[in-house]
C-alpha positions in Angstrom: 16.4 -3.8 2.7 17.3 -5.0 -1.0 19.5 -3.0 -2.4 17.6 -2.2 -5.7 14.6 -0.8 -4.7 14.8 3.0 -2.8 13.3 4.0 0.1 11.0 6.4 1.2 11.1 8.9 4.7 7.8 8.7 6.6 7.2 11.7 9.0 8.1 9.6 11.4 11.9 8.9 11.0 11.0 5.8 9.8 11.9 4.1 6.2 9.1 2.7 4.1 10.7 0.7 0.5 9.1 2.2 -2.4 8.0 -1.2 -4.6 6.2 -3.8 -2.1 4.2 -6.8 -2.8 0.3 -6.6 -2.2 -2.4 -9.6 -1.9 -5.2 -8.4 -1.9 -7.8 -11.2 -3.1 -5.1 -13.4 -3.3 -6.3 -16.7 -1.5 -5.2 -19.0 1.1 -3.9 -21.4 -1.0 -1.9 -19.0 -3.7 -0.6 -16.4 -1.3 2.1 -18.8 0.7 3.6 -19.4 -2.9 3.0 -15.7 -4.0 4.6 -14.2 -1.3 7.9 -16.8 -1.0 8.4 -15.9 -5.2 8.8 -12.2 -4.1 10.3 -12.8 -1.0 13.0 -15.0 -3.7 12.7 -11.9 -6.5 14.1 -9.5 -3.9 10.3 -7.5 -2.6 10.9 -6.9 0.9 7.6 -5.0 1.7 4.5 -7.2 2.3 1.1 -5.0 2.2 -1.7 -7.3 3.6 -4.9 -6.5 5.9 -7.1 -8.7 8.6 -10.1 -8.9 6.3 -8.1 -10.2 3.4 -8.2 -13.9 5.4 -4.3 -14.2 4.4 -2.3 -13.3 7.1 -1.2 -16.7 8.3 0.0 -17.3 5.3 2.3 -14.2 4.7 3.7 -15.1 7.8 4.1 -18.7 6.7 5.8 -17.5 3.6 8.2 -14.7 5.6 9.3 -17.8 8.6 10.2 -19.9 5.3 12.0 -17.5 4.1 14.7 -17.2 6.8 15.1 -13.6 5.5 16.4 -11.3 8.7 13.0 -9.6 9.7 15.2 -6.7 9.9 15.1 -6.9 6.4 11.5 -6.4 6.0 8.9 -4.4 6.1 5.5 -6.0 6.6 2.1 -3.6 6.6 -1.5 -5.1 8.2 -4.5 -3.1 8.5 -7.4 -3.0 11.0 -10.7 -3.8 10.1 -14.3 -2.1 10.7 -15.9 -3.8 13.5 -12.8 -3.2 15.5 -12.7 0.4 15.9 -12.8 -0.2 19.4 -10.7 -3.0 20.0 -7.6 -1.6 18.2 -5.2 -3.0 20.6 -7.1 -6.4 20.6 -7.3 -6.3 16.5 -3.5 -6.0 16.2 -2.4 -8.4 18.4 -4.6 -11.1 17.2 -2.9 -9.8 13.5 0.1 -10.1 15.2 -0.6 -14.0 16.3 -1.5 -14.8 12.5 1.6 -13.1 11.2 3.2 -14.9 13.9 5.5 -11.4 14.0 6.0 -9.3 17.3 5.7 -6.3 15.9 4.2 -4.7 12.2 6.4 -2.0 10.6 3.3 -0.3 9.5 -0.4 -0.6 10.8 -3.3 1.3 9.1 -6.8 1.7 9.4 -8.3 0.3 6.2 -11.7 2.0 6.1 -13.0 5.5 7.7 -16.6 3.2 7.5 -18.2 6.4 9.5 -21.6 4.2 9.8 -20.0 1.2 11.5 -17.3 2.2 13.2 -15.4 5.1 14.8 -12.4 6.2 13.2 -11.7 8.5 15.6 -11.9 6.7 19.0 -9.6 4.0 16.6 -7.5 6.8 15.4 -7.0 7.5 19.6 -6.3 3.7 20.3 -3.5 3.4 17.5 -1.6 5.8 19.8 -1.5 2.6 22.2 -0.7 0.1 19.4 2.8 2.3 19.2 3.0 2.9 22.3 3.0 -0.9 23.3 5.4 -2.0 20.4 3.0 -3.8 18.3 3.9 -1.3 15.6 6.6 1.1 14.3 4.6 3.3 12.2 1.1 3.9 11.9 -1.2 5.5 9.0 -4.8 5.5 7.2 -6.1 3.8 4.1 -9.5 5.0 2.3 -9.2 8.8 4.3 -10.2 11.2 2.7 -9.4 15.9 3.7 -12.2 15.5 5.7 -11.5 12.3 7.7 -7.8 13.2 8.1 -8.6 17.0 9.1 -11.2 15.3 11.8 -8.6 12.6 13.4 -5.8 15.6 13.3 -8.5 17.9 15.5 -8.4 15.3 18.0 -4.8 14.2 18.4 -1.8 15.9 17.0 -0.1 12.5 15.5 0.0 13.1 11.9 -1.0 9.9 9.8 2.6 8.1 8.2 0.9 7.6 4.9 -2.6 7.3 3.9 -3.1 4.9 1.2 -5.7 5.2 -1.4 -7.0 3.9 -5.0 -4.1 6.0 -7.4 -3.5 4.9 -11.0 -3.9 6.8 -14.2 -6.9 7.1 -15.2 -7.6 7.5 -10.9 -4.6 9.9 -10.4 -6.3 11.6 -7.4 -4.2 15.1 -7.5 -5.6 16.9 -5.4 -5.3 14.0 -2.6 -2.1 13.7 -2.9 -1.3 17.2 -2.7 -3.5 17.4 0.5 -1.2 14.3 1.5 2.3 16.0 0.7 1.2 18.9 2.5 0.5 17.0 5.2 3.6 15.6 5.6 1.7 12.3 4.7 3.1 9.4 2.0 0.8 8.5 -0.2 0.5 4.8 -1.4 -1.3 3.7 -4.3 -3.2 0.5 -4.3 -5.0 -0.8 -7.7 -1.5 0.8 -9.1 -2.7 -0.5 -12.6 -6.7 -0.2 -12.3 -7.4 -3.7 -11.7 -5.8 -4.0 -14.9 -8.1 -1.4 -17.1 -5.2 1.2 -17.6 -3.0 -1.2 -19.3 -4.8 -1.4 -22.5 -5.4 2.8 -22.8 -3.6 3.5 -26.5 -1.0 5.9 -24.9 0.2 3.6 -22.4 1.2 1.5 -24.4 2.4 4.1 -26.5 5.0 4.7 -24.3 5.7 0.7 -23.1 6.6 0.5 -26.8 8.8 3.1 -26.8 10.9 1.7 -23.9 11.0 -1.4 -24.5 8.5 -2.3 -21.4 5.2 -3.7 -20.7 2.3 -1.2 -19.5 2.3 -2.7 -16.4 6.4 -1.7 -15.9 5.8 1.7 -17.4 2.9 2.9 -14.9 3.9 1.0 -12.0 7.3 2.9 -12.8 5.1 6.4 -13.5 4.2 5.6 -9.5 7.5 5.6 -8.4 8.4 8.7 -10.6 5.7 10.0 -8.7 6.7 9.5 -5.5 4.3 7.1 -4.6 4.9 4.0 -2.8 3.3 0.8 -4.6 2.3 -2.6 -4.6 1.5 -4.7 -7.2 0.0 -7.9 -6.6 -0.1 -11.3 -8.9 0.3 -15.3 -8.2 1.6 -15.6 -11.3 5.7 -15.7 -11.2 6.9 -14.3 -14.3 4.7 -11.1 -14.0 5.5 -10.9 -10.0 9.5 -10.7 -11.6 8.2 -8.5 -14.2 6.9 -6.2 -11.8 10.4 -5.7 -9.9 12.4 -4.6 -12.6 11.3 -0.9 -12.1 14.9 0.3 -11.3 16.7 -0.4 -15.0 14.8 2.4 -16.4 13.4 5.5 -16.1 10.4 7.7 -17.8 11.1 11.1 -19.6 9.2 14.4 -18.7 7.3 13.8 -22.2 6.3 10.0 -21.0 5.6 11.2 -17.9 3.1 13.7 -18.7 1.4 11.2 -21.3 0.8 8.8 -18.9 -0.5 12.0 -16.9 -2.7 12.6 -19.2 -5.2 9.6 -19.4 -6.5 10.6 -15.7 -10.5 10.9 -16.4 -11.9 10.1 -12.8 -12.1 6.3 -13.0 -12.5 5.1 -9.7 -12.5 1.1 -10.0 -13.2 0.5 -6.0 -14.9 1.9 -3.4 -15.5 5.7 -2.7 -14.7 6.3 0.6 -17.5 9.0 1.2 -20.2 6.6 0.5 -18.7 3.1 0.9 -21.1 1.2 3.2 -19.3 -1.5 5.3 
């Protein structure tokens, strides 16, 4: 793993980097490019997911690399319709990442009305077990679908990643996470871009010398969060890494706490609908 960026213990024994590189929306054509510029910038974490359509071109970018896939730490995610074909969804992943084995699978959505997160929570077991992936966790859970899957099986979710940013700060998630044993990740670390504008983020960018986007992406980290920015753009995907030259004061850190007013920018998980 690259040197700069720390590493986080999952419950599992297994190490998770802190900072990874997400693309999310980012499109066939960008994300080959994308992902080799953070590949070069030093990320070694790749977040990506079947229903993002870019798979095949992480693992394009990652073969070109010649990076040691020792090295790295690549994340998919299963999709809806294949609650019941979790074995089937992760090695056809698997064929597009052109990659024996992800370090982290997750199941993106609860999606109670159109699929069954807990007959897919049951067949992840066999995703492990078979060697198709190291770690495994939930994206989108909330108490209530994490409390159900944990009824049924004893195997306690790696992480469980979730919409976190400051004006979305999601306390009380978290702490159900971290007493859980569970990591939390953050994706939409800067609210799709809404939280970089608020007056006392950049407040405290100004004071250190940083762009909002450093200061709350490095708030995350502070935090204990794992996060993954994502842009095609190659200054701002360096931008993004230099995280680990700096760090926030209790005072920033609280002022950045304190802009969190319930802004959801995605989906809710209790009511998302696909």
């Amino acid at each position: 793993m690259t040197e700069d960026v720390p590493t986080v213990a999952l419950n599992d024994g297994n190490l998770i980097p802190q900072l990874g590189f997400g693309v999310w929306q980012v499109s066939t054509d960008d994300v080959v490019p994308a992902v080799r510029t953070a590949l070069e910038v030093g990320y070694r974490h790749i977040d990506t997911a079947a229903v993002y359509g870019n798979e095949a071109g992480v693992g394009q970018a990652i073969r070109e690399s010649k990076i040691d896939r020792d090295e790295l730490f690549v994340t998919t995610k299963l999709w809806n319709d294949r609650h019941r074909d979790v074995v089937g969804a992760a090695k056809e992943s698997l064929g597009k990442l052109g990659l024996d084995h992800v370090d982290l699978y997750l199941i993106h959505w609860p999606s109670p009305r159109h699929g069954d997160f807990t007959a897919a929570w049951e067949q992840m077991q066999e995703v492990r077990a078979q060697g198709l992936a190291r770690s495994l966790g939930v994206s989108n859970f909330t108490q209530t679908h994490i409390d159900t899957i944990m009824q049924l099986i004893d195997t306690v979710p790696a992480v469980n990643q979730i919409e976190v940013h400051p004006t979305f700060a999601q306390r009380a998630m978290r702490a159900y996470n971290a007493s859980k044993g569970i990591t939390t990740e953050a994706y939409s670390p800067l609210g799709l871009g809404d939280d970089l504008n608020r007056p006392e983020i950049v407040e405290v960018a100004d004071s250190v010398n940083r762009t909002p986007a450093q200061v709350i992406l490095r708030w995350h980290l502070q935090h204990g969060h794992v996060v993954f920015p994502k842009s095609i753009t190659p200054h701002r995907i360096r931008e993004n890494f230099r995280l680990f030259d700096f760090e926030l004061d209790a005072d920033a850190m609280k002022q950045i706490d304190s802009v969190d007013e319930g802004n959801r920018v995605g989906n809710d998980p209790v009511t998302a609908d696909f």
